[in-house]
LOSE-466534 format. One record per residue (C-alpha): residue number from 1; residue in three letters; x, y, z. Coordinates in steps of 0.25 Angstrom, whole numbers. Layout:
N
ATOM    i   aa      x      y      z
ATOM  NUM  ALA      X      Y      Z
...
***
This chain:
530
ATOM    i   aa      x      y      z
ATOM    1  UNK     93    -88    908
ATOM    2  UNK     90    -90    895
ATOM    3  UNK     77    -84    888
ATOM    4  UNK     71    -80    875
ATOM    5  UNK     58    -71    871
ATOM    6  UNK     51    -74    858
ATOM    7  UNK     54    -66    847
ATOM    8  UNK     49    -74    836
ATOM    9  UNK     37    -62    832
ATOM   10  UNK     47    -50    837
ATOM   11  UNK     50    -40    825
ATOM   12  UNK     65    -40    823
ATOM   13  UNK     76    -42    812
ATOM   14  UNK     89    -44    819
ATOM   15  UNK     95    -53    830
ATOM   16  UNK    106    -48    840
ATOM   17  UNK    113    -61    846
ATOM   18  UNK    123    -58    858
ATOM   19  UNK    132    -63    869
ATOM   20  UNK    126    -60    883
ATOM   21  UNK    138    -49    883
ATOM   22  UNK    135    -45    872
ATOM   23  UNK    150    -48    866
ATOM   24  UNK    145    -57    855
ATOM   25  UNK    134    -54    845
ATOM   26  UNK    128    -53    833
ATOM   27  UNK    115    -45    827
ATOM   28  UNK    108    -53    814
ATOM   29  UNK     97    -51    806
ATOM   30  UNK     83    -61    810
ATOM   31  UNK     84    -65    796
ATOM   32  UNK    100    -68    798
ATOM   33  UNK     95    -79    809
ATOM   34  UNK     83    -86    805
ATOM   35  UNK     82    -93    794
ATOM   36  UNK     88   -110    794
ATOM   37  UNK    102   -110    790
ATOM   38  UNK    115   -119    793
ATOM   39  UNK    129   -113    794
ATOM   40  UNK    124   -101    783
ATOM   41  UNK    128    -86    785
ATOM   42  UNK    119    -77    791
ATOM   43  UNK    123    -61    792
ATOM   44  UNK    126    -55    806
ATOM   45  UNK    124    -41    805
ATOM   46  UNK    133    -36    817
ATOM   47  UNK    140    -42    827
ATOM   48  UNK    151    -43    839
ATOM   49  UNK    160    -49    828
ATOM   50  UNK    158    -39    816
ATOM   51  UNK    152    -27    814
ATOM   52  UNK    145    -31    802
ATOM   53  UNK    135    -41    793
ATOM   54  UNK    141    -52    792
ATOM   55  UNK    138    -68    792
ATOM   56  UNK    141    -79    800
ATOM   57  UNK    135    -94    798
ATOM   58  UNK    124    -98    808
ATOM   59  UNK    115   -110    808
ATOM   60  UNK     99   -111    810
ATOM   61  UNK     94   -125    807
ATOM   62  UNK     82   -129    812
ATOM   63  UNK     89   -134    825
ATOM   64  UNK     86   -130    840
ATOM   65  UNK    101   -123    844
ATOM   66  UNK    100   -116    830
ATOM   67  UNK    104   -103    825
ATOM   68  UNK    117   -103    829
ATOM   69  UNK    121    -88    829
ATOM   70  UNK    135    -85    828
ATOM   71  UNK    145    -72    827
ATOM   72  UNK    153    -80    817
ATOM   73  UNK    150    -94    809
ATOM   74  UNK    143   -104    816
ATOM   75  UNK    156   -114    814
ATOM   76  UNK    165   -102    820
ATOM   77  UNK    155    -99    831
ATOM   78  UNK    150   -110    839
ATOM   79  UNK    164   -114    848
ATOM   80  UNK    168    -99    847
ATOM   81  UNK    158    -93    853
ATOM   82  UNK    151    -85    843
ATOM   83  UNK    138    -91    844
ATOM   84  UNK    127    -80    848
ATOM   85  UNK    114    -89    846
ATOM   86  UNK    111   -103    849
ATOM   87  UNK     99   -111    853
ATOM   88  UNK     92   -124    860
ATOM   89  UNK    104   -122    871
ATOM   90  UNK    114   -126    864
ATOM   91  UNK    129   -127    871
ATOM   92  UNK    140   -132    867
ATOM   93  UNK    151   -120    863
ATOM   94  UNK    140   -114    853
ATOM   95  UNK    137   -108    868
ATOM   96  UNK    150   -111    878
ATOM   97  UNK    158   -102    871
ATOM   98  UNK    149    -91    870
ATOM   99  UNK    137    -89    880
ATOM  100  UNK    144    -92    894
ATOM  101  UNK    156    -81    889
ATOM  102  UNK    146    -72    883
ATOM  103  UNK    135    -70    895
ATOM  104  UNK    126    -79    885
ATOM  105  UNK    119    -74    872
ATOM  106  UNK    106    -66    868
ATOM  107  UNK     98    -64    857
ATOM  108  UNK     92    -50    853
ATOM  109  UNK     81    -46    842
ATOM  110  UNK     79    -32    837
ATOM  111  UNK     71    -25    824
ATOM  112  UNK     82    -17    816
ATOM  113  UNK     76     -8    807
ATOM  114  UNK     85     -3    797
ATOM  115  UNK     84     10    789
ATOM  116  UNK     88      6    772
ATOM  117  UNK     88     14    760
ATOM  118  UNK     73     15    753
ATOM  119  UNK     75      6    741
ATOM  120  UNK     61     13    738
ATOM  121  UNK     67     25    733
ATOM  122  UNK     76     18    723
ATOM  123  UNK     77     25    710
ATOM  124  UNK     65     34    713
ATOM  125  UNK     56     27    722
ATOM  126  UNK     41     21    720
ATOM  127  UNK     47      8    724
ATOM  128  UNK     38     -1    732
ATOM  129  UNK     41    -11    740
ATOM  130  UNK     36    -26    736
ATOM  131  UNK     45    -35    741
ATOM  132  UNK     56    -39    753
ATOM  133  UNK     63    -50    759
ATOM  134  UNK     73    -46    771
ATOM  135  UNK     86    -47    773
ATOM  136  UNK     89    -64    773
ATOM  137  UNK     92    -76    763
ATOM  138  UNK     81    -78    758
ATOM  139  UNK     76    -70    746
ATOM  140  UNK     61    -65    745
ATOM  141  UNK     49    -77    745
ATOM  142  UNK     41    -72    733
ATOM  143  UNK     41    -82    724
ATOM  144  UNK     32    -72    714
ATOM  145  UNK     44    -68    704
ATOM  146  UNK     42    -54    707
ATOM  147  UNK     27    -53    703
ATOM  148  UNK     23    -48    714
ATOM  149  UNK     12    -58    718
ATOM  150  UNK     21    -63    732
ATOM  151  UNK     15    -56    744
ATOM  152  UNK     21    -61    758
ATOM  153  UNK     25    -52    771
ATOM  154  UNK     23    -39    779
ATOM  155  UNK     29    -27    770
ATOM  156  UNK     38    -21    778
ATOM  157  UNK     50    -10    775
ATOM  158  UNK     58    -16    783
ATOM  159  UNK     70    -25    775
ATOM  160  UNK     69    -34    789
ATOM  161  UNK     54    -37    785
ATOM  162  UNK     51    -51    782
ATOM  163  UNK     49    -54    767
ATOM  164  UNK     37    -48    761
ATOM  165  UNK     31    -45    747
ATOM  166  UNK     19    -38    743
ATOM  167  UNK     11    -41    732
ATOM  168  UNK     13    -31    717
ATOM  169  UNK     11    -40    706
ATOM  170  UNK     -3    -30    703
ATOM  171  UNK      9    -17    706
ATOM  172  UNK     11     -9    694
ATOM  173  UNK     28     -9    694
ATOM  174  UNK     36     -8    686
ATOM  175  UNK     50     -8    692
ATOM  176  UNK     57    -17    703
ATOM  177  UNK     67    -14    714
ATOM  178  UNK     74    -24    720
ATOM  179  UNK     82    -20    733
ATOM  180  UNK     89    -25    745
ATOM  181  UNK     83    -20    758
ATOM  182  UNK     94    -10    761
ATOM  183  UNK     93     -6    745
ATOM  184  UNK    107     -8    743
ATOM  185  UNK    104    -16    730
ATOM  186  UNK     93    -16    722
ATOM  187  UNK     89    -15    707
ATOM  188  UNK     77    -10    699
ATOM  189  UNK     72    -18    689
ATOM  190  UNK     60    -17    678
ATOM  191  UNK     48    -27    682
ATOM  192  UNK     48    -32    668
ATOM  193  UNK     63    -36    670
ATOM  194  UNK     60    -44    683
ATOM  195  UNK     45    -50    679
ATOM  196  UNK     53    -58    667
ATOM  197  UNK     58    -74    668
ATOM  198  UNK     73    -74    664
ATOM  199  UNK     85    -81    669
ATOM  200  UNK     98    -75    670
ATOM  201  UNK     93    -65    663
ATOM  202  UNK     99    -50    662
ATOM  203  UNK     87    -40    665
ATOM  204  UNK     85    -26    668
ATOM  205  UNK     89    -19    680
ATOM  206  UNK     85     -4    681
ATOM  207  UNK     95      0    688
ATOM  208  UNK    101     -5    702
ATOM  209  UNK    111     -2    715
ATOM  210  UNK    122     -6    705
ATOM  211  UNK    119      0    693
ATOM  212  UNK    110     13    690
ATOM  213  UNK    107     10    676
ATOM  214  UNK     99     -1    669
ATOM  215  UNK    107    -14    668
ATOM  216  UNK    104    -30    667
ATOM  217  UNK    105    -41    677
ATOM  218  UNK    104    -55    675
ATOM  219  UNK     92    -61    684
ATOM  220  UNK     82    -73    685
ATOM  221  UNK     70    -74    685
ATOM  222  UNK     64    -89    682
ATOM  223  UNK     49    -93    684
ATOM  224  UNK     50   -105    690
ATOM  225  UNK     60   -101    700
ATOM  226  UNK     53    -95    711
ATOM  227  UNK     65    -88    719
ATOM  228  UNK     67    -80    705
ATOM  229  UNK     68    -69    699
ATOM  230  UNK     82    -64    705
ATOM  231  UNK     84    -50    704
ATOM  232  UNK     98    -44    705
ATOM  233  UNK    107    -32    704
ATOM  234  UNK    115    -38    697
ATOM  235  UNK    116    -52    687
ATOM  236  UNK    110    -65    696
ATOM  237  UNK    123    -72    695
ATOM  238  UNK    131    -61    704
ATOM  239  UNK    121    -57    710
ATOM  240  UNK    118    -69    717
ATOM  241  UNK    131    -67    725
ATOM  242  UNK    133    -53    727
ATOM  243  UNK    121    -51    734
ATOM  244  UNK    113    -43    722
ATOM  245  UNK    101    -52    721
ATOM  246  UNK     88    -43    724
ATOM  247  UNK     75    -52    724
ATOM  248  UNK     73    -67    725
ATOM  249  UNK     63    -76    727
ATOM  250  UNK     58    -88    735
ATOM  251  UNK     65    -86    747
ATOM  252  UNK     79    -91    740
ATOM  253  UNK     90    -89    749
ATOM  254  UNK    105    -92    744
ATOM  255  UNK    116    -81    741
ATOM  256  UNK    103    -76    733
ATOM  257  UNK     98    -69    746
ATOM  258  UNK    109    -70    756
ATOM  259  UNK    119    -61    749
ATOM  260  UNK    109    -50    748
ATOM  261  UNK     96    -50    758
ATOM  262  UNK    105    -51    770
ATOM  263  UNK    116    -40    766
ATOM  264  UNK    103    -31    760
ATOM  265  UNK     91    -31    770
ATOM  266  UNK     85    -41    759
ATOM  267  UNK     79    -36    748
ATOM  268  UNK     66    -29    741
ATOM  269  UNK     59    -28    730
ATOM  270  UNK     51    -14    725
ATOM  271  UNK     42    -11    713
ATOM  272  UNK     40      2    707
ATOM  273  UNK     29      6    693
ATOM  274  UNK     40     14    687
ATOM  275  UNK     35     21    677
ATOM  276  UNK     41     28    664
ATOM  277  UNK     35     36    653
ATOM  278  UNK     43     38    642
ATOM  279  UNK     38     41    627
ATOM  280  UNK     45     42    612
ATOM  281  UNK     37     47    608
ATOM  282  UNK     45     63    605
ATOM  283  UNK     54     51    598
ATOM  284  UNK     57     57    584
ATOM  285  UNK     48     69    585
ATOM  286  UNK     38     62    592
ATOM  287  UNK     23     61    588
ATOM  288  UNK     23     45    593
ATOM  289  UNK     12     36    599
ATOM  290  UNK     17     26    607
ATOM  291  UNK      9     12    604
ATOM  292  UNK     15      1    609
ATOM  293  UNK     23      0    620
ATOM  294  UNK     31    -13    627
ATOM  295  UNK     38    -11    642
ATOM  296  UNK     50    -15    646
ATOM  297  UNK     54    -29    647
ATOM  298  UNK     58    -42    639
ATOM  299  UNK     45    -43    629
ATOM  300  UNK     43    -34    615
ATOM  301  UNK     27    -29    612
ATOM  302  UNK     17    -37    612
ATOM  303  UNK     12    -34    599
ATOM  304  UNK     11    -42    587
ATOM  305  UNK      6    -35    576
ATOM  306  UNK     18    -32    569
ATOM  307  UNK     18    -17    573
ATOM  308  UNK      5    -15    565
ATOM  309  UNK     -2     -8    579
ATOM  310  UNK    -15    -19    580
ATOM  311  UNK     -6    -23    595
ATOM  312  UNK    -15    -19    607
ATOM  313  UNK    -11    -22    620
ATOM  314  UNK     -9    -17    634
ATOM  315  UNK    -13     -1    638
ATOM  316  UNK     -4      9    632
ATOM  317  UNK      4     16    642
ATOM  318  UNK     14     27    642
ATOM  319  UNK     24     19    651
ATOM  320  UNK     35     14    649
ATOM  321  UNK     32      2    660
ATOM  322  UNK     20     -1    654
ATOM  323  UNK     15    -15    648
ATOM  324  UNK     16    -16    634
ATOM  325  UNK      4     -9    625
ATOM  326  UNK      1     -6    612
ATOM  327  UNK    -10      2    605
ATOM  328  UNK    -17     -1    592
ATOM  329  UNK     -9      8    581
ATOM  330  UNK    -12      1    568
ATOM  331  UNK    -23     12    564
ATOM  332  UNK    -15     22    568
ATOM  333  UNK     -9     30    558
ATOM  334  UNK      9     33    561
ATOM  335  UNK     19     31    551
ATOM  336  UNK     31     27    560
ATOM  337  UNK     34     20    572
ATOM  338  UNK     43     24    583
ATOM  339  UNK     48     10    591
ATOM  340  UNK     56     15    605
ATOM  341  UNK     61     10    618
ATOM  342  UNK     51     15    630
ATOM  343  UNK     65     22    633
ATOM  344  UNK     66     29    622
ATOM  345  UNK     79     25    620
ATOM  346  UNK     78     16    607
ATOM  347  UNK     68     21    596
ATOM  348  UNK     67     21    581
ATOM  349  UNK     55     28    572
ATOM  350  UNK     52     19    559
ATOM  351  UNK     41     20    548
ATOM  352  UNK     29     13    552
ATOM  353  UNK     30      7    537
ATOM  354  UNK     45      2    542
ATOM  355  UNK     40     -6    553
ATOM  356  UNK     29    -10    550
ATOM  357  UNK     27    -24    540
ATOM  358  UNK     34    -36    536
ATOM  359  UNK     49    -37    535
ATOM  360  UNK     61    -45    538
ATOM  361  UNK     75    -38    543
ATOM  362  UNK     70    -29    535
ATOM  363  UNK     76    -14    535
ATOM  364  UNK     68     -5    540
ATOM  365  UNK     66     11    541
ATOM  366  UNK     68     17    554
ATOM  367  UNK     66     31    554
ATOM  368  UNK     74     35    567
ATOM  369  UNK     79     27    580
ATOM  370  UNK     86     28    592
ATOM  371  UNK     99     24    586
ATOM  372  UNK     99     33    570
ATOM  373  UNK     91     46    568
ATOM  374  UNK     89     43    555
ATOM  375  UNK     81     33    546
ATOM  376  UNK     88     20    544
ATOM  377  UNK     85      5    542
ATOM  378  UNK     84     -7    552
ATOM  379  UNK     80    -21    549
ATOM  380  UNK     69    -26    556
ATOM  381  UNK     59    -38    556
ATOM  382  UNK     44    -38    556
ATOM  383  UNK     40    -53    551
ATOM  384  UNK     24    -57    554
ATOM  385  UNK     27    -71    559
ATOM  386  UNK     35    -66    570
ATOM  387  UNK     27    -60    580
ATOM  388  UNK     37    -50    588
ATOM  389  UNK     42    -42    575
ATOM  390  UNK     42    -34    569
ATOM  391  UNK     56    -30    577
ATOM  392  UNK     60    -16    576
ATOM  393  UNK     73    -12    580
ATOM  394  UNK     83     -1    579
ATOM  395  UNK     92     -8    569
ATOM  396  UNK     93    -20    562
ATOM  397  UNK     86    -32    568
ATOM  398  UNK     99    -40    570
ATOM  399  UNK    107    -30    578
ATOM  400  UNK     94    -25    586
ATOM  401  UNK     87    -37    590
ATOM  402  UNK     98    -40    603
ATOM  403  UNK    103    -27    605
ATOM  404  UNK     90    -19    612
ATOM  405  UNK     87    -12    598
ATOM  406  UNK     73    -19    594
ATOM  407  UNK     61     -7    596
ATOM  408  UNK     50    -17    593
ATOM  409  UNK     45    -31    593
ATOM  410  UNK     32    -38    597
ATOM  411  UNK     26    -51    601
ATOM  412  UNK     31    -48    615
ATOM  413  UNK     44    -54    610
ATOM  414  UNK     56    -54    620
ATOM  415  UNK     70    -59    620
ATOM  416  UNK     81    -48    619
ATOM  417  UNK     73    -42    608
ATOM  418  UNK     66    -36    620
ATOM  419  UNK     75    -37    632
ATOM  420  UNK     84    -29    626
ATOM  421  UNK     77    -17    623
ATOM  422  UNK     64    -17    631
ATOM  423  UNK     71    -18    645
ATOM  424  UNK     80    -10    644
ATOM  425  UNK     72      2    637
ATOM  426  UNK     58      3    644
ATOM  427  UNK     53     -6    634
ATOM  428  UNK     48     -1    618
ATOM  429  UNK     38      6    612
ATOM  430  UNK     28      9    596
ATOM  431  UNK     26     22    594
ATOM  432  UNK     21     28    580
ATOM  433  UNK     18     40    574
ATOM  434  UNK     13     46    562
ATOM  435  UNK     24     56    555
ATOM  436  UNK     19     62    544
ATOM  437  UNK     30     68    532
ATOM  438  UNK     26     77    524
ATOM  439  UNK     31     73    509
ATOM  440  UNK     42     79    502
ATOM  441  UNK     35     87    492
ATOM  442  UNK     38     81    478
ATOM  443  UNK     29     86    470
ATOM  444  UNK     38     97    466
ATOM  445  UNK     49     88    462
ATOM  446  UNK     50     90    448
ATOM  447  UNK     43    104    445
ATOM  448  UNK     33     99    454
ATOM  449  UNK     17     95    451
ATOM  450  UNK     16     84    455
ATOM  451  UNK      5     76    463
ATOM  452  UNK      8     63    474
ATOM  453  UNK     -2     53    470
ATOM  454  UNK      2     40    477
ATOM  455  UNK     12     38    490
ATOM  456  UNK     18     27    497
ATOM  457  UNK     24     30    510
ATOM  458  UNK     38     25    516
ATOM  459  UNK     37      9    518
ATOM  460  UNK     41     -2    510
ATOM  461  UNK     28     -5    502
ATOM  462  UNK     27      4    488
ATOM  463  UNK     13     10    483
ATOM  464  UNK      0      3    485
ATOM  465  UNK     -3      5    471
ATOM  466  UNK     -2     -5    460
ATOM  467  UNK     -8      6    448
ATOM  468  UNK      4      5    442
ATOM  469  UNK      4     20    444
ATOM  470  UNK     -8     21    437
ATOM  471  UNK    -15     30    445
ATOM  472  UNK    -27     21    449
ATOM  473  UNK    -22     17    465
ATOM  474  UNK    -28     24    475
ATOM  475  UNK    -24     23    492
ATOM  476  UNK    -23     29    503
ATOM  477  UNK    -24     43    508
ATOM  478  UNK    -15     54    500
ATOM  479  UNK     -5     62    510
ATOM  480  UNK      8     70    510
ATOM  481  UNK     13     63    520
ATOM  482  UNK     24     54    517
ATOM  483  UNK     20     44    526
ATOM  484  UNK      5     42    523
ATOM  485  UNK      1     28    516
ATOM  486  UNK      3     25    503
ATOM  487  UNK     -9     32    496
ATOM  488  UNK    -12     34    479
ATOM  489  UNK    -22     44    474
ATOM  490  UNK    -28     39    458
ATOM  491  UNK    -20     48    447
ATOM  492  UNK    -24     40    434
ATOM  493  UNK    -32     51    429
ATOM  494  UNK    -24     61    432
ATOM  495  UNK    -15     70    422
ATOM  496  UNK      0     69    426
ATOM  497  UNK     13     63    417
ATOM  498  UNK     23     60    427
ATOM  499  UNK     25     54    441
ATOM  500  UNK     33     58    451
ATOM  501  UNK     37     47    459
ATOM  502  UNK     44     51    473
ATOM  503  UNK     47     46    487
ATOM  504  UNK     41     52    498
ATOM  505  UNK     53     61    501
ATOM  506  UNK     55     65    486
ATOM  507  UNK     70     60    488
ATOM  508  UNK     68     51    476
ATOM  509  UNK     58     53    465
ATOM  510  UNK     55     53    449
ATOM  511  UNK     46     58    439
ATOM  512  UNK     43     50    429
ATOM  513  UNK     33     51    415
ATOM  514  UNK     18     47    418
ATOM  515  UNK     20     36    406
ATOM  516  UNK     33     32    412
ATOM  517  UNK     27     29    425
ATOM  518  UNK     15     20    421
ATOM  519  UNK     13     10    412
ATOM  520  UNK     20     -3    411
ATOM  521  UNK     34     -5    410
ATOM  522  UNK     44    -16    416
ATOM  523  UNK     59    -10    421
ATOM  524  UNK     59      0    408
ATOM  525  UNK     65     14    410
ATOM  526  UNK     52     24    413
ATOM  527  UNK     57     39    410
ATOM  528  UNK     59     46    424
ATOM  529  UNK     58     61    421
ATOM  530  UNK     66     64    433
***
């Protein structure tokens, strides 16, 4: 006679429904069966009709002869006798054409354990398992936005476990790794291009089971919808139906899961603290301190103060990963400023006179860059009643600003000014330096003799002195160095009769009479010796 055992605490993940002979069956997955659904496909994983996955439409409404198990749809099934699974006694052909033919019909449960490849060790390993949802329609019930603050479940290394997630919003990571459970498809992804609110938005993939290189993907990931963000392998909009979406939230169900968790053996999500030293400091034959540093993502340095170095913020780090920092520079004493990507790849040396100050489109000296290896101009903007410039950039402003050449910006500005540049090339950082050049000698231009007795270095400003080159004005500390500051020693009473007036490299120069030189005149022809 008929007879059933309790199995609602038994640990099992698949269902074998048979014929009494054993003729007709089928083996499904637990999650394949329970669950309410009406005339929806669920996935067979075997049977006595095919020898692989496939799925057949069944019903489970909350009513007493519910599921209907069938080897085929429902609606091809019930007068044919394909029916495996019925209940509260139901008859009619749903069981004349199948259990009196068949020696009746039995249901079997079993805990399939299967072996899958270790997503762990996915490009080098130090993944750690924080998330899984198993193989079903429905998508994971965290409703955290990947924060890390939903805890719920048993971890388990199994991809049949139930739904767990363990708490890391307080886990130092920097990387995610988004896989299926049989790790067929998965993606690794910066936190900081996750942790971000966009919509239909490209962002940064690191590298995936499509592609082995860095790419973008168009994902969303909106506040106020809690089944968000939706990471995938590929743009949202195809992904969605060719089964390459990798996390959801909130439970949602739709094609969203039912394309991937059942095919995959559902789906997990791993963390890793990747981290990358990297310097620039040998850039340009080196000698360079790092002093402000912003990481990867969609934001420019906080600072404001207009590159003067009175910022201080965050803990100086010789990461790459790091929060952004910067250390107080303005006492310091450097002559040029090295502005780089944290990868190096994108860089440019400029006088600290060049970037520094107020200017408007202005071209400006840079020294040396990524793209020339010798000294050229580029127009850039540095206004005090915008807070996020001055913007550096490699050239001029106008074709920089949307092509991922800006090297500097601040008041933690975003738009593509930052995404990109600072996605794609381990964010940017301020170095400087103090290079000191020995002047050309001119004193023996001319037969020699002569004595430097006032200096203005490379910039934009002429001499401090308004003596009218009488002598009197005295600043700053006398050097040989061409780019010490402006400095003046007192030659009033000095014996000489002519001037020498030079640039610092000596490329340009005149003498000129002592009388010819002073005195007051008004665009009249002085006498230049030579």
């Amino acid at each position: 006679p008929a007879w059933s055992v309790k199995f609602n605490k038994a640990k099992f993940n698949e269902f074998l429904f048979a014929t009494g002979d054993c003729k007709k069956w089928l083996v499904t997955k637990k999650w394949s069966v329970m669950g309410w659904y009406a005339n929806s496909p669920r996935w067979i994983e075997r049977s006595s009709f095919k020898n692989r996955r496939y799925t057949a439409r069944w019903y489970r409404r909350k009513r007493p002869e519910d599921p209907w198990i069938s080897l085929e749809d429902h609606g091809r099934s019930w007068n044919r006798g394909g029916i495996l699974y019925g209940g509260k006694s139901w008859g009619s052909h749903h069981a004349a054409t199948i259990l009196p033919v068949h020696e009746g019909a039995d249901v079997y449960i079993r805990q399939k354990t299967v072996k899958v490849k270790d997503c762990s060790k996915v490009d080098g390993g130090g993944w750690k398992l924080v998330r899984h949802v198993p193989p079903g329609f429905k998508w994971h019930p965290a409703r955290d936005h990947l924060r890390g603050t939903a805890k719920y479940g048993t971890p388990s290394k199994f991809p049949s476990a139930p739904a767990w997630s363990i708490k890391f919003d307080k886990t130092p990571f920097t990387e995610f790794l988004f896989a299926t459970g049989d790790c067929t498809r998965w993606l690794i992804t910066k936190k900081s291009s996750v942790m971000a609110q966009y919509a239909n938005s490209p962002r940064w993939i690191e590298k995936s089971s499509q592609k082995n290189s860095r790419y973008t993907a168009r994902w969303y990931h909106r506040w106020r919808v809690p089944h968000e963000p939706w990471i995938s392998v590929t743009d949202h909009g195809s992904a969605v139906h060719s089964g390459h979406i990798l996390y959801g939230g909130n439970n949602f169900g739709n094609i969203h899961a039912s394309r991937v968790l059942p095919k995959h053996m559902g789906a997990n999500v791993w963390i890793r603290n990747k981290v990358i030293k990297k310097t620039c400091a040998h850039l340009d034959g080196g000698g360079w301190t790092r002093v402000r540093h912003v990481p990867a993502g969609n934001r420019w340095h906080p600072a404001k103060d207009d590159l003067q170095g009175t910022a201080v913020y965050g803990t100086p780090s010789k990461f790459m990963s790091a929060p952004a920092w910067s250390i107080p520079f303005k006492t310091t004493k450097f002559n040029e400023f090295l502005f780089a990507t944290g990868d190096c790849k994108k860089w440019l040396v400029a006088p600290k006179w060049s970037a520094q100050g107020q200017y408007t489109n202005s071209p400006r000296w840079v020294k040396k860059s990524s793209v020339s290896g010798k000294a050229y101009k580029a127009r850039w903007y540095s206004r005090r009643r915008y807070p996020w410039e001055p913007w550096v950039t490699l050239r001029d402003w106008r074709h920089s600003w949307n092509k991922g050449m800006i090297l500097y910006g601040e008041a933690s500005y975003g738009n593509i000014h930052a995404s990109k540049i600072l996605p794609v090339h381990y964010g940017a950082n301020v170095y400087i330096r103090q290079k000191n050049y020995n002047l050309p000698d001119c004193s023996k231009l001319d037969g020699g003799g002569w004595k430097m007795v006032r200096h203005v270095p490379a910039g934009y400003n002429w001499h401090p002195a308004k003596d009218d080159l009488q002598g009197t004005a005295v600043y700053g500390t006398p050097s040989k160095f061409m780019s010490a500051p402006a400095w003046s020693i007192p030659f009033k009473t000095t014996k000489f009769n002519e001037f020498l007036f030079a640039t610092g490299d000596c490329k340009k120069w005149l003498g000129a009479p002592k009388w010819s030189g002073q005195g007051q005149d008004n665009n009249s022809p002085p006498w230049g010796k030579k």
